[in-house]
C-alpha positions as CSV (number, residue, x, y, z in Angstrom):
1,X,110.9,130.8,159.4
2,X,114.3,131.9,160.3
3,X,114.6,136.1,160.1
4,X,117.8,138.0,159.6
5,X,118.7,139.9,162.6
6,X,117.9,143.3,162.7
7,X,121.8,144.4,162.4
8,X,122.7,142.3,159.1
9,X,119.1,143.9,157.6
10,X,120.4,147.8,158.7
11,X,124.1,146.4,157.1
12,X,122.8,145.2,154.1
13,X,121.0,148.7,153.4
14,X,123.8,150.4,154.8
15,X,126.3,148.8,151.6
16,X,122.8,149.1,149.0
17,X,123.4,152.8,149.7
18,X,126.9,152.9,149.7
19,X,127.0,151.4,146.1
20,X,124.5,153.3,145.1
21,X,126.3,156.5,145.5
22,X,129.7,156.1,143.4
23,X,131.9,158.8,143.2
24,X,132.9,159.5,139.4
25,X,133.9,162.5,137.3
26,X,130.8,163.3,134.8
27,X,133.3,163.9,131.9
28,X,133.3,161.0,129.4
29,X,136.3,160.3,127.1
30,X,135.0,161.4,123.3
31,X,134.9,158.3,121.9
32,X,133.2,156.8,125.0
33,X,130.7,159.8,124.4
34,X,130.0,158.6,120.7
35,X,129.4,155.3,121.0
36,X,126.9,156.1,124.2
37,X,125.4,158.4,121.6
38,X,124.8,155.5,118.9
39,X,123.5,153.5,121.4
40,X,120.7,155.8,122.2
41,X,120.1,156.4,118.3
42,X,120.0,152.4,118.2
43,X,117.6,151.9,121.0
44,X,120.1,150.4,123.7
45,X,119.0,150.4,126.9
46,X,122.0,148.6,128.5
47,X,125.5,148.9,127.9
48,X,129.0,149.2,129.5
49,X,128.6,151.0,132.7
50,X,130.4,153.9,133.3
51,X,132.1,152.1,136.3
52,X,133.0,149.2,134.4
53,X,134.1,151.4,132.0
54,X,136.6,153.1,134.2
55,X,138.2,149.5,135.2
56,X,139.0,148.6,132.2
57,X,140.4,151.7,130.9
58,X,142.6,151.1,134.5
59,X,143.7,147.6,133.5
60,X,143.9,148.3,129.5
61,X,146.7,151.1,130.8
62,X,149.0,148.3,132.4
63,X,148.7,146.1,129.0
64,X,150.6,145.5,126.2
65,X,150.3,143.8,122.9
66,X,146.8,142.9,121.8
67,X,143.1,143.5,123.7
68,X,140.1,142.5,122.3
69,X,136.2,143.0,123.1
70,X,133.8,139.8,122.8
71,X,130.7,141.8,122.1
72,X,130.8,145.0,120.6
73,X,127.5,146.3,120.4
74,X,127.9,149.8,120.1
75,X,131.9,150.3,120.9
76,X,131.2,151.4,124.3
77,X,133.3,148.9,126.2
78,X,135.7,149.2,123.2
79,X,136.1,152.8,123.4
80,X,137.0,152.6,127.2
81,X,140.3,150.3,126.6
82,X,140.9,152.5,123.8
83,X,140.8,155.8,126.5
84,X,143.2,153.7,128.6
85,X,145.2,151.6,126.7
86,X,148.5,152.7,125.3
87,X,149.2,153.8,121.7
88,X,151.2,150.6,121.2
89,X,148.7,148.1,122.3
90,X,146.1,147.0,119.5
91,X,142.2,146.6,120.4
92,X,140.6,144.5,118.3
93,X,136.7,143.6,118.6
94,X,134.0,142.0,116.2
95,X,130.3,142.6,115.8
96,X,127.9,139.9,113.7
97,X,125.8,143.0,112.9
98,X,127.2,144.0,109.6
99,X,125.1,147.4,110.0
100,X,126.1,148.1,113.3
101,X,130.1,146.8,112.3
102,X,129.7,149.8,109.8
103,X,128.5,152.4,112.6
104,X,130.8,151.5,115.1
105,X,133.9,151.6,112.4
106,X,132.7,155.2,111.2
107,X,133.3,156.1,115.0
108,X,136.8,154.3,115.5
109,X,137.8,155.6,111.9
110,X,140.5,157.8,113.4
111,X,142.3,155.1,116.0
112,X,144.8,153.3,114.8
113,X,145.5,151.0,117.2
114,X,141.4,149.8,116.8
115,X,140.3,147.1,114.5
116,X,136.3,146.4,114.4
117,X,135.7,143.2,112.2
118,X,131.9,142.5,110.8
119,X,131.8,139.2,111.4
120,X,131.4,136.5,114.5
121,X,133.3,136.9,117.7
122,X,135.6,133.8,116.9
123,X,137.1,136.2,114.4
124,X,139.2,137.4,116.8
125,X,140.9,134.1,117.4
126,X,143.5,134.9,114.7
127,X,144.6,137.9,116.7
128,X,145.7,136.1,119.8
129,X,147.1,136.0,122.1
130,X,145.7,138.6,124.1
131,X,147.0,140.6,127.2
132,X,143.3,141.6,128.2
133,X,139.6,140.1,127.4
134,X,136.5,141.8,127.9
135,X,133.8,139.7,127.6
136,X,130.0,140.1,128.0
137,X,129.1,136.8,125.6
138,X,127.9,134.0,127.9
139,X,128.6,131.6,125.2
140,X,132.2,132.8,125.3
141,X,132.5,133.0,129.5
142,X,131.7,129.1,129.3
143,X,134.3,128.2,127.3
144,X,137.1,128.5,129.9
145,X,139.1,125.9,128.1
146,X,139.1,128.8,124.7
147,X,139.8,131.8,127.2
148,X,142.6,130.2,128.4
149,X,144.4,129.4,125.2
150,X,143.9,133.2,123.6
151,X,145.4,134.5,126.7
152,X,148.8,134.9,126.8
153,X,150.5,134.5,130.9
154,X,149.7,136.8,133.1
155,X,146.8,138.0,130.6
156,X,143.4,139.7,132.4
157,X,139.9,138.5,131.2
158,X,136.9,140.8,132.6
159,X,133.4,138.9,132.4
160,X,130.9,141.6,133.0
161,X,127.1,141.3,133.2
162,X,126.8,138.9,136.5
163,X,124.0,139.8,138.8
164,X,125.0,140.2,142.6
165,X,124.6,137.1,144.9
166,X,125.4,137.1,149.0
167,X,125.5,133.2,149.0
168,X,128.1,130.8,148.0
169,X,127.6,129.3,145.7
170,X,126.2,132.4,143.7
171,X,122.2,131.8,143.3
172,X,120.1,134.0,140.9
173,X,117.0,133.7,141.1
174,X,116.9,130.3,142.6
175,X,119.4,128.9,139.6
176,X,122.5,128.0,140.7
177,X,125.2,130.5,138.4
178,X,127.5,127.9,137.6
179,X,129.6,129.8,134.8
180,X,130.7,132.8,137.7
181,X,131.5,129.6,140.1
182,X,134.1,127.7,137.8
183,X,135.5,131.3,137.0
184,X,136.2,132.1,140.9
185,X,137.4,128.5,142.0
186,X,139.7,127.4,138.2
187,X,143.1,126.9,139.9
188,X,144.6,128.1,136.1
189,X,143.4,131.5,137.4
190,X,143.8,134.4,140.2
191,X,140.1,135.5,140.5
192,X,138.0,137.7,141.8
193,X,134.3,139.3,141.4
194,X,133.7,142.9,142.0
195,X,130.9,144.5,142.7
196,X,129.9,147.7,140.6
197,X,126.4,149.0,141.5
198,X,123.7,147.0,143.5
199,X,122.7,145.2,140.3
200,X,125.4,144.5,138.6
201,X,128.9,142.6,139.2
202,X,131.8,141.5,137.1
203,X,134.5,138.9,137.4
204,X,138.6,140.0,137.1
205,X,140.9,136.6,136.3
206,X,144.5,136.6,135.6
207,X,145.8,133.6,133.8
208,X,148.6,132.1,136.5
């Protein structure tokens, strides 16, 4: 049985650590507070990570034009673009929960520029094209070929919700990740993952 050297072990800790202790400013935008709020009132144990948060409200402030979020839960990734988008840019989203549509609207009631349809995520076709996707649907991170024609040139798609993997190609749990590998190596885009805490990773494309 080959071991890893005692270095690449004390390295690999070393980085655990390092990731583990993000520096981040403890004040949430107020919309991003709300929707954290009706996700613990609606029993959510995950949702958009305060780091991933903070990326895309960093990329929704370069866009223009239309965003949209495949997978609204509870408006938390929504609410993010919305706290770094511009006023000009529309964020549109759709959840199939028509109960959980009618939450997440009561909270967005007030911003314009957001649009939260009750209905299936290929609502949001019409709406196209996009400047920025965030999605967290695996069903819509396979479809590369659907991604590519809502995105307008130059548009940003951030897949979130991959697990962190040291080999190439990515293996979880002994299953080759095949969606995250056609993401990173599709010549139509500039890719890249990123790594936001030791359990959690997300991939950044730009369409060429």
């Amino acid at each position: 049985m080959h071991l890893p050297a005692r270095g690449h072990v004390a390295v690999r800790c070393e980085v655990h650590d390092r990731l583990a202790l993000m520096s981040t400013p403890p004040e949430l935008p107020e919309l991003v507070a709300q929707t954290l709020d009706l996700s613990r009132r609606r029993g959510f144990i995950t949702s958009t990570r305060n780091e991933t948060g903070r990326l895309l409200a960093a990329l929704a402030a370069t866009r223009q034009g239309s965003l949209a979020e495949f997978g609204t839960g509870c408006g938390v990734g929504s609410a993010w673009l919305h706290s770094g988008a511009p006023a000009s840019a529309k964020i549109v989203t759709a959840e199939l929960d028509p109960d959980m549509a009618q939450d997440v609207q009561r909270i967005f009631a007030n911003a314009e520029n957001v649009s939260v349809i009750a209905g299936d995520w290929s609502a949001l076709e019409q709406f196209g094209p996009f400047s920025m996707l965030f999605v967290d649907v695996r069903e819509v991170m396979e479809d590369m070929d659907l991604l590519v024609r809502l995105l307008e040139p130059g548009g940003i798609a951030v897949l979130d919700d991959f697990i962190p993997s040291d080999t190439w190609p990515p293996i979880v749990d002994g299953q080759l990740d095949s969606v995250r590998e056609r993401w990173l190596t599709d010549s139509r885009f500039a890719a890249a993952e990123m790594q936001i805490d030791s359990t959690a990773s997300l991939v950044i494309a730009t369409l060429r």
